[in-house]
Backbone as CSV, one residue per row, in Angstrom:
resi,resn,N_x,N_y,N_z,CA_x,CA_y,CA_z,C_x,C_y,C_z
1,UNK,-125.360,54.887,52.298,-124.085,55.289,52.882,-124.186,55.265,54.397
2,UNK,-123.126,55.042,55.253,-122.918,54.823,56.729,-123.134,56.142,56.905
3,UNK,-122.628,57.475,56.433,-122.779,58.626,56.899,-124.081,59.322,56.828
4,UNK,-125.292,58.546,55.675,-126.015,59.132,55.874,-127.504,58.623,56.822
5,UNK,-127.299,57.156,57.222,-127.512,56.860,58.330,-127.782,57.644,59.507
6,UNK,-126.306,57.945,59.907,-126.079,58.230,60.933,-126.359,59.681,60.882
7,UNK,-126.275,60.761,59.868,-126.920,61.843,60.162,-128.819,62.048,60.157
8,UNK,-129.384,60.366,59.842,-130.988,61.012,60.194,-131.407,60.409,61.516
9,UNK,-129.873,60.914,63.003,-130.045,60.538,64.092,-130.449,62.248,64.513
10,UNK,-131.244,62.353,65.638,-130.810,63.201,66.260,-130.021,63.185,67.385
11,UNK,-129.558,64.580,67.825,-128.396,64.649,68.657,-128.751,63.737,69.956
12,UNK,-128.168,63.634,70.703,-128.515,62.602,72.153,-128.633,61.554,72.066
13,UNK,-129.509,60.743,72.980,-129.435,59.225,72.945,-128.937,58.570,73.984
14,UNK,-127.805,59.172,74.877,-127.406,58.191,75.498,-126.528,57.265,74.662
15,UNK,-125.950,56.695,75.838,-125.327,55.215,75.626,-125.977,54.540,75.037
16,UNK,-127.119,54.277,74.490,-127.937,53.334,73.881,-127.365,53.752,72.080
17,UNK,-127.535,55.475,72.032,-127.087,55.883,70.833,-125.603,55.826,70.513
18,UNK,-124.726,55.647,71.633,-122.910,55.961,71.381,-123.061,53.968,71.706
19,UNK,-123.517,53.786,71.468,-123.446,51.651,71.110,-123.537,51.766,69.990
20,UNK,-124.889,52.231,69.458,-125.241,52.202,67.879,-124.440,52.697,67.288
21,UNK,-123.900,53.924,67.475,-123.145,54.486,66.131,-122.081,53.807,66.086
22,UNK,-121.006,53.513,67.201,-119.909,52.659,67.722,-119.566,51.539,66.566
23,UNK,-120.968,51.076,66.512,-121.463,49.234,65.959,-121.351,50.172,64.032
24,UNK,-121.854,50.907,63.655,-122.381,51.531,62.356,-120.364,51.886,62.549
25,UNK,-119.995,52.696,62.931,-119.112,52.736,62.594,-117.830,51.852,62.598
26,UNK,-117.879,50.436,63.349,-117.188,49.444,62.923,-117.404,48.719,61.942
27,UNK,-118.823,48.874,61.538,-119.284,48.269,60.397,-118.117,48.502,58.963
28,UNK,-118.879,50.101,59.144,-117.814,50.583,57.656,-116.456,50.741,57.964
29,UNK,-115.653,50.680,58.722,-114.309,50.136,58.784,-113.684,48.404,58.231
30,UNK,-114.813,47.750,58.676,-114.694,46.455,58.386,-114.949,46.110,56.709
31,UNK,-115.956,47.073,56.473,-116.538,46.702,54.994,-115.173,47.585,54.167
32,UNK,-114.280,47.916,54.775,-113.256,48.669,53.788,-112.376,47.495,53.584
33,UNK,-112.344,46.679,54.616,-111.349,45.627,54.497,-111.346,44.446,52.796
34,UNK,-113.081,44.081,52.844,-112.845,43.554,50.780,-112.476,44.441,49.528
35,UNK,-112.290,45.626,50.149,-112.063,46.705,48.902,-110.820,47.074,49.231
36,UNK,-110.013,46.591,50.299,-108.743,47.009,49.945,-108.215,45.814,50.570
37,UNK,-108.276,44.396,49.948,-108.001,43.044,50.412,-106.238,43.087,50.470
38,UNK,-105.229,44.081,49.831,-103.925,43.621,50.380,-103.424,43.807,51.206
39,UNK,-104.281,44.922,51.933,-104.096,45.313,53.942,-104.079,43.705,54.713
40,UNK,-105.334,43.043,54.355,-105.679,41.666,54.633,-104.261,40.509,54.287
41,UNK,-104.371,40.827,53.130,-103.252,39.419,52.628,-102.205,39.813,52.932
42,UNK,-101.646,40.730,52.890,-100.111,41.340,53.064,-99.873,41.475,54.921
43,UNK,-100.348,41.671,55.505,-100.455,41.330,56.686,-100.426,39.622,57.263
44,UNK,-101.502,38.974,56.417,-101.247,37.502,56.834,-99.914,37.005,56.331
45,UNK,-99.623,37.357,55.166,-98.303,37.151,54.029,-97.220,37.538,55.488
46,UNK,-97.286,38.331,55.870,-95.946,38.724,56.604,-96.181,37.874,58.135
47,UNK,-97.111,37.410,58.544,-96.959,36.541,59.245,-96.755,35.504,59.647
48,UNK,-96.924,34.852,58.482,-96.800,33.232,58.228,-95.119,33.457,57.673
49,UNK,-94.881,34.327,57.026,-93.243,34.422,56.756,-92.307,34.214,58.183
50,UNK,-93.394,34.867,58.718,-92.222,35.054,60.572,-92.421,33.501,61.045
51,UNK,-93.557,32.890,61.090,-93.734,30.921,61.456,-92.912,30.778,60.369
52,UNK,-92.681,30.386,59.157,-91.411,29.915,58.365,-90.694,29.784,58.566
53,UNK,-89.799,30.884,58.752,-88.955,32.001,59.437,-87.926,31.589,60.505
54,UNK,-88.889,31.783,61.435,-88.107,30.894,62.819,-88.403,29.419,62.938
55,UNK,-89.506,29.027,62.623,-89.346,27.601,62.476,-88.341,26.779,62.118
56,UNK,-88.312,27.134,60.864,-87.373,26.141,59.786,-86.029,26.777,59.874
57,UNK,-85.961,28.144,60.092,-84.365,28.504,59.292,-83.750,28.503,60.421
58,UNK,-84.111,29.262,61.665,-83.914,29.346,63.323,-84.171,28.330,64.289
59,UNK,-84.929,27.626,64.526,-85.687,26.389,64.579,-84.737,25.449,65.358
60,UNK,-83.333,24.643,64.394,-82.828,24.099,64.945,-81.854,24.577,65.954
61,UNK,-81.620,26.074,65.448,-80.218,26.567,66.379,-80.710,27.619,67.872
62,UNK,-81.948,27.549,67.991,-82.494,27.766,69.105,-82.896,27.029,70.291
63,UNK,-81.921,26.127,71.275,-82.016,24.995,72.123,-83.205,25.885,73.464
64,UNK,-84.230,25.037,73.781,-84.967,25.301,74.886,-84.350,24.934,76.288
65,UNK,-84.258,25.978,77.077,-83.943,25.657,78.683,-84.890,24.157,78.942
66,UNK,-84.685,23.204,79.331,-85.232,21.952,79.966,-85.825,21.301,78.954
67,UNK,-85.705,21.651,77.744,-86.157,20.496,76.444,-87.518,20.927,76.543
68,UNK,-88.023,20.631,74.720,-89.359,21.032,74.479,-89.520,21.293,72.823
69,UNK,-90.362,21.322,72.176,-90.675,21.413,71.135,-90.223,23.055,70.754
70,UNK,-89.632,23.857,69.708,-89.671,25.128,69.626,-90.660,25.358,69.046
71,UNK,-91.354,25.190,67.613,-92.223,25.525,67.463,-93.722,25.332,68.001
72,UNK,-93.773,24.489,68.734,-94.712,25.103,70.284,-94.821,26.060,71.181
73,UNK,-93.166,26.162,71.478,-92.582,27.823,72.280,-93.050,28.616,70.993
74,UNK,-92.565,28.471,69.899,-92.521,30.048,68.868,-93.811,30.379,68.202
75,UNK,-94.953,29.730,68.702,-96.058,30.025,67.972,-97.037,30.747,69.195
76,UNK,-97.402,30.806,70.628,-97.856,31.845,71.050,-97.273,33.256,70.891
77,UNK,-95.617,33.000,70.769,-94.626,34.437,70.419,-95.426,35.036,69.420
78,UNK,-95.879,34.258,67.882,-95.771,34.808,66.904,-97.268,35.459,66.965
79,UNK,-98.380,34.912,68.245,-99.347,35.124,67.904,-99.247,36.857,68.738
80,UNK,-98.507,36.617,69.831,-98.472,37.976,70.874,-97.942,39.255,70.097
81,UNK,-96.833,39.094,68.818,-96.454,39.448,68.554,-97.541,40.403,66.969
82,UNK,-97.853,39.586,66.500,-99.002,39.559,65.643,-100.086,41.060,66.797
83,UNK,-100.854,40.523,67.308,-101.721,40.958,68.350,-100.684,42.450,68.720
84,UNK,-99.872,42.600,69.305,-98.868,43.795,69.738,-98.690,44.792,68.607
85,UNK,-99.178,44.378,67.302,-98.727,45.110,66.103,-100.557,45.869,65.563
86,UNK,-101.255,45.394,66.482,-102.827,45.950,66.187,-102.300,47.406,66.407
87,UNK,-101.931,48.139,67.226,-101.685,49.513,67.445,-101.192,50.200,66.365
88,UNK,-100.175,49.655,65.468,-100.211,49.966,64.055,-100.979,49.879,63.396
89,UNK,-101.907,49.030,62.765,-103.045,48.685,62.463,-104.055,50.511,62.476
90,UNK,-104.056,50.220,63.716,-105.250,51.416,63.911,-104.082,52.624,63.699
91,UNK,-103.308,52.797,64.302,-102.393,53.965,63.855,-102.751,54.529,62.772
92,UNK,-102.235,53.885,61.800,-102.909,54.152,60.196,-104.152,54.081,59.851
93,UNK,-104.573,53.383,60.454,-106.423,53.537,59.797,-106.796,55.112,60.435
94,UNK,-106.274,55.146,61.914,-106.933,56.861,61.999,-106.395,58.226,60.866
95,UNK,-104.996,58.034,61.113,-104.426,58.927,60.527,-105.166,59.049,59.002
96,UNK,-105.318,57.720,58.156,-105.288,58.005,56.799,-107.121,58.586,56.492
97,UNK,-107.724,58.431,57.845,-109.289,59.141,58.452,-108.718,60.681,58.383
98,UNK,-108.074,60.573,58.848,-107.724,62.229,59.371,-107.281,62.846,57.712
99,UNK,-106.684,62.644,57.266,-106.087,62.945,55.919,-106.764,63.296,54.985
100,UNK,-107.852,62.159,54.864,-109.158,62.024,53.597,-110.510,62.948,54.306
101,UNK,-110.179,63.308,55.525,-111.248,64.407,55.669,-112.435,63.817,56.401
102,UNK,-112.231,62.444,56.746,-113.695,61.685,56.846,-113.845,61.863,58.606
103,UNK,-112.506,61.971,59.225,-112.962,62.386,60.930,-113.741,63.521,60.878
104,UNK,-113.652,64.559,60.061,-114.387,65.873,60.063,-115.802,65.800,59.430
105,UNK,-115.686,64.583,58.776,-117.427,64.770,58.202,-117.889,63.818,59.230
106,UNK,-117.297,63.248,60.223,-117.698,62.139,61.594,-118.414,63.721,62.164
107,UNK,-117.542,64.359,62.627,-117.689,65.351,63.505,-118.770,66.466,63.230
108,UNK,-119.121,66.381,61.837,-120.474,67.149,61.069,-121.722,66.465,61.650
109,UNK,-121.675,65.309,61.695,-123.138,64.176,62.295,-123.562,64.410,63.498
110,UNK,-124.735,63.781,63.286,-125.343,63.905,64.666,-125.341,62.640,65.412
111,UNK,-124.197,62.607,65.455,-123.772,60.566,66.127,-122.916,61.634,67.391
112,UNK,-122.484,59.876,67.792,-121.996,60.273,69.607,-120.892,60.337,69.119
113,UNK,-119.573,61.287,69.882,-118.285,61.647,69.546,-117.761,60.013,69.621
114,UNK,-117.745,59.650,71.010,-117.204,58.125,71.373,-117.461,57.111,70.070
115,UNK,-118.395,57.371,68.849,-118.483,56.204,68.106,-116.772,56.195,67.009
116,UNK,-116.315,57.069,67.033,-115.260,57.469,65.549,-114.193,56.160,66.472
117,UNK,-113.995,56.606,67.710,-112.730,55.953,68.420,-113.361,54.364,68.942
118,UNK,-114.658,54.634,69.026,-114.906,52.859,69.744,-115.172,51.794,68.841
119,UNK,-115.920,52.381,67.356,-115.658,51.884,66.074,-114.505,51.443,65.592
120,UNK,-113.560,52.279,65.654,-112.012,51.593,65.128,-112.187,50.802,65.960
121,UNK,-111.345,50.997,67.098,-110.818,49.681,67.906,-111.385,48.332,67.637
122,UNK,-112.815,48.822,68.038,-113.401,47.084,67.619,-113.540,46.630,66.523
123,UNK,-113.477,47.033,65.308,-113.165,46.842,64.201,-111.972,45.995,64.389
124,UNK,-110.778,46.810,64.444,-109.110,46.390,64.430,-108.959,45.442,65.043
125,UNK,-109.935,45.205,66.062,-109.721,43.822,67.409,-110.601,42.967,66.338
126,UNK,-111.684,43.003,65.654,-112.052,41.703,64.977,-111.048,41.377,63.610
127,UNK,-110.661,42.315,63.389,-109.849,42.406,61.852,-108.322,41.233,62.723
128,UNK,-107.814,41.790,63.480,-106.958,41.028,64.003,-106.836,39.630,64.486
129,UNK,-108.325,39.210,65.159,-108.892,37.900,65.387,-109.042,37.014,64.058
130,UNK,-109.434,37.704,62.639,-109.318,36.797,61.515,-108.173,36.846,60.906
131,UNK,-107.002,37.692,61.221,-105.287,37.620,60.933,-105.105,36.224,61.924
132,UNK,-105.111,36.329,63.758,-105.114,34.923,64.354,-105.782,33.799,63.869
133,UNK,-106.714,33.969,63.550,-107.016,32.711,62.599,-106.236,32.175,62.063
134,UNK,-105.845,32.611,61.046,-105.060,31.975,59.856,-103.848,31.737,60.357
135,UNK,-103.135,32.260,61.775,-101.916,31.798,62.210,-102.028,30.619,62.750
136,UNK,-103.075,30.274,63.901,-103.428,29.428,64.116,-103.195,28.024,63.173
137,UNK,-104.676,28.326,62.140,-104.255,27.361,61.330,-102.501,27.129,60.273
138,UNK,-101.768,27.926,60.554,-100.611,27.942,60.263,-99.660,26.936,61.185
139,UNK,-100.118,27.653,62.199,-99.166,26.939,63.215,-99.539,25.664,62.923
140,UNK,-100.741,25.433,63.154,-100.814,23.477,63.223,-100.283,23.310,62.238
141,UNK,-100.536,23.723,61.162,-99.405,22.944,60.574,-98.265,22.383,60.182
142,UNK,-97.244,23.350,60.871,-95.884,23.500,61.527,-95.705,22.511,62.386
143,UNK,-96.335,22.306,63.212,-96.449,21.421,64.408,-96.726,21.893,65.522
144,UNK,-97.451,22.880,65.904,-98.146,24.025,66.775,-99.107,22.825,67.939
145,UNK,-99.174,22.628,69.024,-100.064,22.291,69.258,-100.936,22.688,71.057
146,UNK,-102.198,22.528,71.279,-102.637,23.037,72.647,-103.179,21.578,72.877
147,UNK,-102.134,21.805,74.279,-101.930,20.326,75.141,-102.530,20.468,76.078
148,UNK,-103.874,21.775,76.141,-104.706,21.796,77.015,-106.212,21.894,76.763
149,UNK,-107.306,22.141,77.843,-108.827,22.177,77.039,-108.731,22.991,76.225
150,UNK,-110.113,22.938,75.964,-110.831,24.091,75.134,-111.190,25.051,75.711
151,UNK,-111.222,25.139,77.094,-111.561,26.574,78.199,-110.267,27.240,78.078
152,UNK,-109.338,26.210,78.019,-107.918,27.036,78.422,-107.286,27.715,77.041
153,UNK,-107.657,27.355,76.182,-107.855,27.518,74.373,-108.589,28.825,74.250
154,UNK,-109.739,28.855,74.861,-110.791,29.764,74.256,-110.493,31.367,75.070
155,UNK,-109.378,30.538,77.006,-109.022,31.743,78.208,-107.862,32.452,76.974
156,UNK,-106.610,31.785,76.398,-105.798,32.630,75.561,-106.174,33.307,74.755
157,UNK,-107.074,32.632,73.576,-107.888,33.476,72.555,-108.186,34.667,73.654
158,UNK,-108.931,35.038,74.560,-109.430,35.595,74.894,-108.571,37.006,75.290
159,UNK,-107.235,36.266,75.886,-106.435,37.883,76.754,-106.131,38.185,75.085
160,UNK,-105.408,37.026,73.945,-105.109,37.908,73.021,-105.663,39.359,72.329
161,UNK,-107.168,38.809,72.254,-108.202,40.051,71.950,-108.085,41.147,72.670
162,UNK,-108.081,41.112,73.816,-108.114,41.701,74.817,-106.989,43.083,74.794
163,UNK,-105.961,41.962,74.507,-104.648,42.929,74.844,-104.511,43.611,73.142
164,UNK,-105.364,43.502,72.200,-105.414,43.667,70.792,-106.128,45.093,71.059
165,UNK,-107.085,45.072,71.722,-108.654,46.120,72.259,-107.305,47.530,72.944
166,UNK,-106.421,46.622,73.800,-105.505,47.525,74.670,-104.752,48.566,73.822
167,UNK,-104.311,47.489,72.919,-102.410,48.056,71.961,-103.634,49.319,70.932
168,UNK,-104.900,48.706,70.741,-105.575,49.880,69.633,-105.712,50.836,70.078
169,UNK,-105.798,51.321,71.781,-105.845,52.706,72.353,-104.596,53.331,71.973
170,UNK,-103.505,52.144,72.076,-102.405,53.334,72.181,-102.191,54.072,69.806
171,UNK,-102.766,52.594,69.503,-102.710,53.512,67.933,-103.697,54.963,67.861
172,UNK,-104.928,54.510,68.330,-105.973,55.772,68.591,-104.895,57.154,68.598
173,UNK,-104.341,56.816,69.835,-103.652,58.386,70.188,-102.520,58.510,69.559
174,UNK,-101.360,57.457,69.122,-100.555,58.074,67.730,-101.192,58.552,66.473
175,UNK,-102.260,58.416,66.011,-103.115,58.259,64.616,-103.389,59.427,64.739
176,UNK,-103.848,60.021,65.751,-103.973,61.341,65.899,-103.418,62.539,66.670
177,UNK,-102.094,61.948,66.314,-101.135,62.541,66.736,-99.933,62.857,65.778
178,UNK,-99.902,62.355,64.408,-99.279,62.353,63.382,-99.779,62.536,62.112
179,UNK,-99.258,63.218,61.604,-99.452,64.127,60.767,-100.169,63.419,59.086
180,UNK,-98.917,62.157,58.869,-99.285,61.380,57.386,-99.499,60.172,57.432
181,UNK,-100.019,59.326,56.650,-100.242,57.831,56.989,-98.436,57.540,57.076
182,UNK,-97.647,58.146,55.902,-96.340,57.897,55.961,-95.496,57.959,57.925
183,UNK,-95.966,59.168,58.012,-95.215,59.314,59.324,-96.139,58.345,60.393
184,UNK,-97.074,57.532,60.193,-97.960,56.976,61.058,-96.858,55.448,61.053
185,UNK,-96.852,55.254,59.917,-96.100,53.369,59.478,-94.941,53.461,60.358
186,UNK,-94.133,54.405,59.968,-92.959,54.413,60.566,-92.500,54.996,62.165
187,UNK,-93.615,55.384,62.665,-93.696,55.654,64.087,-94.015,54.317,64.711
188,UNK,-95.434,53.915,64.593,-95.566,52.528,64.591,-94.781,51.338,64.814
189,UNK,-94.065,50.941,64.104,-93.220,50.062,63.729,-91.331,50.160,64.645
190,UNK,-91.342,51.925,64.430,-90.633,51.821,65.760,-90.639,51.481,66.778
191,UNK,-91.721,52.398,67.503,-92.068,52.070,68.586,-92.208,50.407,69.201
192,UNK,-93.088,49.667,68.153,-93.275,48.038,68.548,-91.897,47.472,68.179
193,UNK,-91.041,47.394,66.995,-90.038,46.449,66.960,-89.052,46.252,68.205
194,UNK,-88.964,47.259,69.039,-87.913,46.574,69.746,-88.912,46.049,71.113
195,UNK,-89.882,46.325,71.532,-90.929,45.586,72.059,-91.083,43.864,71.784
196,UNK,-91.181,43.803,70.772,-91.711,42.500,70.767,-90.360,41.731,70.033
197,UNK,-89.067,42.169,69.860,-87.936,41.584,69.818,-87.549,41.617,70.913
198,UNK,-86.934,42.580,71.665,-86.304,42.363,73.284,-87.469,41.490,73.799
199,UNK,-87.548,40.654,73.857,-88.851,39.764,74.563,-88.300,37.793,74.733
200,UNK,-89.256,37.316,75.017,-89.719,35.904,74.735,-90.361,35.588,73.755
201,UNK,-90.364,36.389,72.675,-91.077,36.077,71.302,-90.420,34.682,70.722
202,UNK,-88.904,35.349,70.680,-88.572,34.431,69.317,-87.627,33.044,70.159
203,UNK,-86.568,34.017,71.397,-85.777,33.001,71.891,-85.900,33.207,73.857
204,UNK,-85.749,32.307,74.327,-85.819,32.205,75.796,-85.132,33.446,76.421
205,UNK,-85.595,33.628,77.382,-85.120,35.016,77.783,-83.401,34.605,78.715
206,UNK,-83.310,33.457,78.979,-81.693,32.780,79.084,-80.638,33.286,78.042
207,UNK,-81.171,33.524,76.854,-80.196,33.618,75.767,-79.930,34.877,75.992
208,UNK,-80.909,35.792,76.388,-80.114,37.626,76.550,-79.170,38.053,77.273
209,UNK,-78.544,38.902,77.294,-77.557,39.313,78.283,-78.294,39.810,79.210
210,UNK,-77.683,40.075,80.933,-78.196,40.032,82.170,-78.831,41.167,82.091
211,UNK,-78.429,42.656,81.421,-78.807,43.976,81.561,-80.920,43.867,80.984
212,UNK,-80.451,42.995,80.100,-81.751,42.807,79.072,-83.055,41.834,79.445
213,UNK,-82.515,41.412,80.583,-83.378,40.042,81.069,-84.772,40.357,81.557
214,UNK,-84.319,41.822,83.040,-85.368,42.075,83.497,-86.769,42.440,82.292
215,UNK,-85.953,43.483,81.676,-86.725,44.345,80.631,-87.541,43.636,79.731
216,UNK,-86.932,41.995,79.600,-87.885,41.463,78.567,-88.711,40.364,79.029
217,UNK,-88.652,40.176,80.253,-89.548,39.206,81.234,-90.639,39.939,81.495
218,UNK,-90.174,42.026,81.851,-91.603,42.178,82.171,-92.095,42.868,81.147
219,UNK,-91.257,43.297,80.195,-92.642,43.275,78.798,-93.724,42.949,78.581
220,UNK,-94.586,43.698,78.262,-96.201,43.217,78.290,-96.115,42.253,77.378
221,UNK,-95.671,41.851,75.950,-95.179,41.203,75.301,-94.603,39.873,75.187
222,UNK,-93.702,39.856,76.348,-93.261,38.938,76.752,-94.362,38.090,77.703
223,UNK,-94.826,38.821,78.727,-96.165,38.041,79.580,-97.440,37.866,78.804
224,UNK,-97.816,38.375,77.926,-98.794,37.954,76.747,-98.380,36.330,76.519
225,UNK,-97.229,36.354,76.151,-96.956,35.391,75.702,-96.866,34.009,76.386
226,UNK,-95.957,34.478,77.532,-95.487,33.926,78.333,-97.580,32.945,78.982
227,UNK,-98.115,33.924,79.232,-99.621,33.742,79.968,-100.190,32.480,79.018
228,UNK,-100.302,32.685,77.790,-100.165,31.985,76.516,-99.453,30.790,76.241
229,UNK,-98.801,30.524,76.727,-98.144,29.259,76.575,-98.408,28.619,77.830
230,UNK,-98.365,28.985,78.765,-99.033,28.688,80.414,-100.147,27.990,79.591
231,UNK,-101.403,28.820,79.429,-103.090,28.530,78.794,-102.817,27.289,78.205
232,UNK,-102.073,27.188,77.352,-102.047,26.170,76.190,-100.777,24.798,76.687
233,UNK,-99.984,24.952,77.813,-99.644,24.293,78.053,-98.077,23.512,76.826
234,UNK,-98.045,24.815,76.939,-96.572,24.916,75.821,-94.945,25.598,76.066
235,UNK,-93.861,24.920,75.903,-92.845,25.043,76.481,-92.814,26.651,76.736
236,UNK,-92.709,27.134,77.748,-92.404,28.450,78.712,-91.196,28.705,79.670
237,UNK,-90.210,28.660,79.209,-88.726,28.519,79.972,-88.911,30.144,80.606
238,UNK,-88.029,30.468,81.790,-87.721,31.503,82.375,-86.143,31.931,82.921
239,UNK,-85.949,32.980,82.807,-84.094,33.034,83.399,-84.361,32.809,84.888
240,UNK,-85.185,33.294,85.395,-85.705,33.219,87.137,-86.706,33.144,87.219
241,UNK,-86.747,32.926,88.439,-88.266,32.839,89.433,-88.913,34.622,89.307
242,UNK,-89.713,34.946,90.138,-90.136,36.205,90.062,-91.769,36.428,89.930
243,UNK,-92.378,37.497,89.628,-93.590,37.397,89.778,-93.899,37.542,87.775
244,UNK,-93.218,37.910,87.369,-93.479,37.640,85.470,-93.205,35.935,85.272
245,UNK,-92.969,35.215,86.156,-92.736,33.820,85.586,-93.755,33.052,86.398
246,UNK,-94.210,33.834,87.559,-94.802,32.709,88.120,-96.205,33.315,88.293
247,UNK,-97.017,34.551,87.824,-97.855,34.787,87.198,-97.869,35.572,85.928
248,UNK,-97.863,34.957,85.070,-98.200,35.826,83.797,-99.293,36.462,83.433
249,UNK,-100.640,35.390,83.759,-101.675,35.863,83.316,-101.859,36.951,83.722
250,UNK,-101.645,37.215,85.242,-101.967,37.925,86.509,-101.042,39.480,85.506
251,UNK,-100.379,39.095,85.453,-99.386,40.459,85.148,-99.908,40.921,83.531
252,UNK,-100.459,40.230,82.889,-100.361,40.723,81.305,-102.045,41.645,81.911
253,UNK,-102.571,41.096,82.798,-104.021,41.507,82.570,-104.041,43.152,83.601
254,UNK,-102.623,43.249,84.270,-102.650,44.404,84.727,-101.690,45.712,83.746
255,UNK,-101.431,44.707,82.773,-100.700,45.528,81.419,-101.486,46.333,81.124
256,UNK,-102.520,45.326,80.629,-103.742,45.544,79.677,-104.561,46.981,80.212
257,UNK,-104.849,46.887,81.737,-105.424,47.777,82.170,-104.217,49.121,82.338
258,UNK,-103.456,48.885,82.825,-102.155,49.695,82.831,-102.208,50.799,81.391
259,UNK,-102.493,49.890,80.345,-102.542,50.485,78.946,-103.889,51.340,78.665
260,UNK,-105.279,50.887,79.104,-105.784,51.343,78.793,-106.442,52.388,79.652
261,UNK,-106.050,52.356,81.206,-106.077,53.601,82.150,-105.346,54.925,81.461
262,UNK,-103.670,54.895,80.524,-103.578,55.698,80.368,-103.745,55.953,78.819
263,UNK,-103.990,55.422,77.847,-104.112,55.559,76.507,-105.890,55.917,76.276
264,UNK,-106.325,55.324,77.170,-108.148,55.965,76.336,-108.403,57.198,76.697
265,UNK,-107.617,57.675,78.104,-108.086,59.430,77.981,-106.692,60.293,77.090
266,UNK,-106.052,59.439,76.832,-104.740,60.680,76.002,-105.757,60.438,74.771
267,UNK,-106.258,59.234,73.790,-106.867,59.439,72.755,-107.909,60.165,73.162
268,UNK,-109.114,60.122,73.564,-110.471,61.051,73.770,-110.202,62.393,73.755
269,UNK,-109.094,62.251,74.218,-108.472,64.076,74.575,-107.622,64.368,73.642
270,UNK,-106.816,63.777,72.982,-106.799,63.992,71.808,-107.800,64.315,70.827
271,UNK,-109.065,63.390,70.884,-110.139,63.672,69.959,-110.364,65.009,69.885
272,UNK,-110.483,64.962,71.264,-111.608,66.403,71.499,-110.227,67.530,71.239
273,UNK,-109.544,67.830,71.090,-109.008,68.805,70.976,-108.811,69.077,69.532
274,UNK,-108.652,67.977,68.356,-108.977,68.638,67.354,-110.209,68.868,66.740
275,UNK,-111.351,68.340,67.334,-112.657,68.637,67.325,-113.090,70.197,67.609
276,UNK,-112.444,71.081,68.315,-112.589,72.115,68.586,-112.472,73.156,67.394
């Protein structure tokens, strides 16, 4: 068992010991994933529905500012969008921790506090990288394609994770901040749907009304994306000039930090307060 591992540690260690347990405890988060494979499929299932989706049914009646392939535009959307929904992800994985009693037998061990919260995340950030996978290979087959290297391929992969590592702080601190896995789904899901709809996900930010424009250009969401199609060299229309159109990368990567300056001490401090 992972728990009993980790209790024939003794207390301390250092950072050398809050790595290890970190790593032990992403482990068994990950190994939950073949024993409860419809978290896995039902998640990919609902993503490849959204490439369908807008592809084929939306597809034609969505015209691009200056001409361009849509499903080239709609497949970094679907991936940012995908990636933006990790915070749910972990949302529920803490909460339904908290529920079954298992944060409190974390908190019985002689492991580092930092492993319960640095375990999820990186867990949820690799669990999410093999959901992108399979979009990936989705998209190409749609007609998805990167009209740039493999550096510039491997730079997007990269903020996606990244900003995946970000959105899991902010589940950290809803997860333990709500009460049922029930009230976890549906907090979740609020919170992100109008995020990653008011955006550049699905249609050019031209098509919104003027009130809505600013709000969804500088969406972290929207510049995920937006940075993302830049990388890959895929139709990226804008209503204006500005600093969300004419750096994205620049702006998603001060999201990212933006997010996780204030979400890793509301979760830790969260931790620690029901630890008490």
């Amino acid at each position: 068992m992972t728990t009993a591992r980790l209790s024939t540690r003794a207390p301390g260690g250092g950072v050398g010991q809050a790595v290890r347990d970190g790593l032990i405890v992403m482990g068994r988060n990950l190994r939950r994933i073949p024993r409860i494979p419809e978290l896995a499929i039902f998640a990919i299932l609902q993503s490849i529905m959204f490439v369908l989706l807008f592809a084929f049914v939306f597809g034609g009646a969505i015209p691009l500012p200056g001409g361009g392939n849509y499903k080239e535009f709609l497949m970094p959307g679907i991936f940012a969008q995908t990636i933006a929904f990790a915070s749910a992800t972990t949302t529920i994985g803490i909460t339904d921790d908290m529920t079954k009693g298992i944060i409190d037998r974390f908190r019985s061990l002689p492991m580092a506090r930092s492993a319960v919260l640095t375990g999820r995340t990186l867990s949820d950030v690799i669990y999410n990288g093999g959901i992108l996978i399979v979009l990936m290979l989705s998209g190409l087959v749609v007609g998805w394609t990167v009209r740039t290297g493999p550096v510039e391929f491997l730079a997007g992969v990269g903020l996606l994770l990244l900003f995946a590592f970000a959105m899991s702080w902010i589940g950290v601190w809803l997860g333990l901040s709500v009460p049922t896995v029930e009230v976890a789904q549906q907090v979740g899901f609020t919170v992100l749907f109008p995020i990653t709809f008011v955006s550049n996900v699905f249609v050019p930010t031209q098509t919104l009304p003027d009130w809505l424009r600013p709000f969804a250009e500088w969406n972290p969401v929207s510049t995920l994306t937006a940075a993302t199609r830049q990388l890959w060299g895929n139709p990226n229309p804008f209503a204006a000039t500005g600093f969300p159109a004419e750096q994205p990368i620049l702006l998603t990567l001060i999201w990212i930090a933006i997010i996780l300056a204030i979400f890793v001490p509301l979760g830790v401090r969260r931790y620690r307060s029901i630890s008490r």
